[in-house]
N, C-alpha and C positions, 0 to 999 in steps of 0.2 A: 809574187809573194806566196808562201806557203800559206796550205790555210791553217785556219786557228783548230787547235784543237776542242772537240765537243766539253762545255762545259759538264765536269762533274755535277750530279745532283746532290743538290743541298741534304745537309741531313739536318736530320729534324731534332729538335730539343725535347727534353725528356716534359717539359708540359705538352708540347705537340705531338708526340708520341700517347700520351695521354688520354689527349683531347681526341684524338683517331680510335684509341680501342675504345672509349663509350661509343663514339659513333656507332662502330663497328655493331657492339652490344643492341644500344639502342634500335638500329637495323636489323638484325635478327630475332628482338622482341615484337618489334614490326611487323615484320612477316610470320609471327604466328597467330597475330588476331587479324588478318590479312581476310582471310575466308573464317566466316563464323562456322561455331563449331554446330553439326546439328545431332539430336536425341532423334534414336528411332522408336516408335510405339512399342509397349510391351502386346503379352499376349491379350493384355485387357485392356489395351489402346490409349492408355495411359503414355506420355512422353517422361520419362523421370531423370531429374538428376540426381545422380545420388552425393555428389560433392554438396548440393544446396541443400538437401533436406537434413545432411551434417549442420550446416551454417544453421539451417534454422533452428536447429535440436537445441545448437552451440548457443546463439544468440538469442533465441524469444523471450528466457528470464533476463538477459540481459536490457533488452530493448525493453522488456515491461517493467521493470523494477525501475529505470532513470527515466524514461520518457514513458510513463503510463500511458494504455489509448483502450478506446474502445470502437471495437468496429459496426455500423451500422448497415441496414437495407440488404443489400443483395452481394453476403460476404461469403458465399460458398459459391464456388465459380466451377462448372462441370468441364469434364473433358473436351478439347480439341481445339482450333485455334480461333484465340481474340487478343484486341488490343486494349490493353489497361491505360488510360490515360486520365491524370494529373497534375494536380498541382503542386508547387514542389520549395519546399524551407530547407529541409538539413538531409544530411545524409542519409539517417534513419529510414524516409521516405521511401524508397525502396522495399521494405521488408513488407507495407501495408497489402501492395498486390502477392508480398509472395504468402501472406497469411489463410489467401483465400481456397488455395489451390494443395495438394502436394505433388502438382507437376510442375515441370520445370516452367522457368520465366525467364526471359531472355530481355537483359537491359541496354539501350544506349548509353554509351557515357563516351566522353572526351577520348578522343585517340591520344590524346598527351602520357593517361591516365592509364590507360590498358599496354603504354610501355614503359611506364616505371617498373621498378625491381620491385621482386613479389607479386603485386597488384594484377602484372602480366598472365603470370601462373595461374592464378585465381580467375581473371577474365577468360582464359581460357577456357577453365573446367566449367566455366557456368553459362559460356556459349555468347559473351560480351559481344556485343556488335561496337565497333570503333566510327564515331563521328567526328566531324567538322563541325564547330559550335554555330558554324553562319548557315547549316545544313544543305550547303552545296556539294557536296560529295555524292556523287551515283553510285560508288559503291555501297555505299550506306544502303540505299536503298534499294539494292538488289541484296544485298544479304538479309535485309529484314522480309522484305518478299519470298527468300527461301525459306525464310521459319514459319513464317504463317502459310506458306503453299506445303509445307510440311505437314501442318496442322497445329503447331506451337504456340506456346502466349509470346506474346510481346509485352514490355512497358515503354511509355513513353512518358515526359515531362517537357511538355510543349513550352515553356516556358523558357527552355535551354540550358538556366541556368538557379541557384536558389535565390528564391524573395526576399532579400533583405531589406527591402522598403517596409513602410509605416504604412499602418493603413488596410483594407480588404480587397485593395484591385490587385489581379491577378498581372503579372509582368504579360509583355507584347508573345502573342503566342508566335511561334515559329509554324510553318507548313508542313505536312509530312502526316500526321496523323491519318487525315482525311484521304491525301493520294492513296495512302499504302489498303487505307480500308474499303477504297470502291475498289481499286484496283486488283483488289484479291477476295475482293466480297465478304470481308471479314467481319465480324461484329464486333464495337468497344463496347467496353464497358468504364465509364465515367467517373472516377472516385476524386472526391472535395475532403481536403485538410480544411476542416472547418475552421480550428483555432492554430494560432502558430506554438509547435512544441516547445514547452518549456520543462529543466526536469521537474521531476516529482509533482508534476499537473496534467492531469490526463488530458489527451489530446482524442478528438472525436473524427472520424473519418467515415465517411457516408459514401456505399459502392452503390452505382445506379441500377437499372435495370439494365444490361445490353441492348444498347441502338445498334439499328443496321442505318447507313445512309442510302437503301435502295433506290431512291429515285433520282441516285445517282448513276448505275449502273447499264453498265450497256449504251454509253451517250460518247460522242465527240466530247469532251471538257475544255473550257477555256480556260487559263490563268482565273479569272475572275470567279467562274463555277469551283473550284477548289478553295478558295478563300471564303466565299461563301457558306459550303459545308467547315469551315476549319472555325470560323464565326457561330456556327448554332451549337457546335460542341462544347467551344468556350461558354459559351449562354448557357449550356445544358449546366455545367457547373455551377455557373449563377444562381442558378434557378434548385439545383441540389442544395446548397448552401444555403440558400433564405427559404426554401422548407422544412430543412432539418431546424435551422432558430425557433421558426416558425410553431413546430409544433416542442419544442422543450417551453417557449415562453405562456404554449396553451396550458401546457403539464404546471407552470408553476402557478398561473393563475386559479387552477382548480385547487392546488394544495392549502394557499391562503386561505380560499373561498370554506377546504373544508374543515 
């Protein structure tokens, strides 16, 4: 018998045609926050972006006029690299570490997020690192060790994702803070949303003093030694948190008194 001829390839319908150029799209927005973008030092050793210090020009009467805030303790953060870590409600959240600095800050967010249309452009210019929400991703964590081996800030919001529970406990932290900061020797610095933002009610946000976790450093690490350091961070917050009450509820009892 002769053989059969090769069947021709199907052609595709004008939705599957479609559905292939976003892919295509979505694939090459991919691969531009693939490698984080890095700032080199000026002459005064300063990392700057200058696309973010636009955003911030653009947005601070913005963010203060709907979500008023005041920032507390240790809000001027000096050159070179540390990790800002938080807790985290709404989008806004983000701006509190970049208010401390005018250098650059470099955020995780959802890789979902850094290849939609626009938002990609934007993650770009301001050096987005793209995660994995369950923070299983190694690359993650090698582009965030180029920023802070660079000498760059990072932020983080161990939380993963915003609080929308009731209540003052803070969502289950994720890992990752602690790795990244023995393993490049880096110091956080601890900032607590005290109250959850609402508009036109000022929201208080208290920066700590920079922890190092040295007597972490230079050790074999267990799974369990990392959790542990990821544990007294969480607590450091705590412990930010019901001091700053602590001493507004001493202020008001003085004013009764006088």
């Amino acid at each position: 018998m002769a053989e059969t001829e090769a069947e021709a390839p199907k052609k595709l319908t004008r939705k599957e045609k479609k559905a292939l150029r976003k892919e295509k799209i979505r694939q090459k927005r991919a691969e531009k926050v693939k490698k984080v973008r890095l700032f080199p030092a000026n002459k005064k050793g300063y990392h700057v972006m200058h696309f973010m210090n636009f955003l911030r020009i653009l947005f601070y009467p913005v963010h203060f006029l709907v979500y008023p805030f005041k920032l507390h303790g240790h809000k001027k953060v000096g050159k070179g690299a540390y990790i800002y870590m938080g807790n985290h409600y709404c989008i806004w959240d983000i701006f509190y570490p970049a208010h401390t600095t005018w250098e650059g800050v470099h955020y995780l967010a959802k890789q979902s997020v850094l290849e939609a249309p626009v938002l990609n452009w934007w993650a770009v210019e301001i050096g987005a690192i793209g995660a994995m929400r369950d923070g299983s991703d190694v690359r993650t964590v090698m582009e965030s060790i180029k920023v802070l081996r660079n000498g760059e800030k990072l932020s983080m919001f161990p939380e993963g994702t915003r609080n929308k529970t009731e209540g003052d406990d803070f969502l289950p932290f994720h890992g990752g803070v602690a790795l990244l900061a023995i393993k490049t020797k880096t110091p956080i610095i601890p900032f607590v949303i005290c109250n959850r933002p609402r508009v036109w009610h000022i929201t208080h946000v208290v920066f700590g003093e920079p922890m190092e976790l040295s007597e972490y450093y230079d050790r074999k690490l267990t799974s369990e030694d990392y959790a542990e350091a990821d544990e007294k961070l969480k607590n450091r917050l705590y412990e930010l948190r019901a001091e700053f009450r602590a001493s507004r509820e001493k202020k008001k009892k003085k004013k009764k008194k006088a």
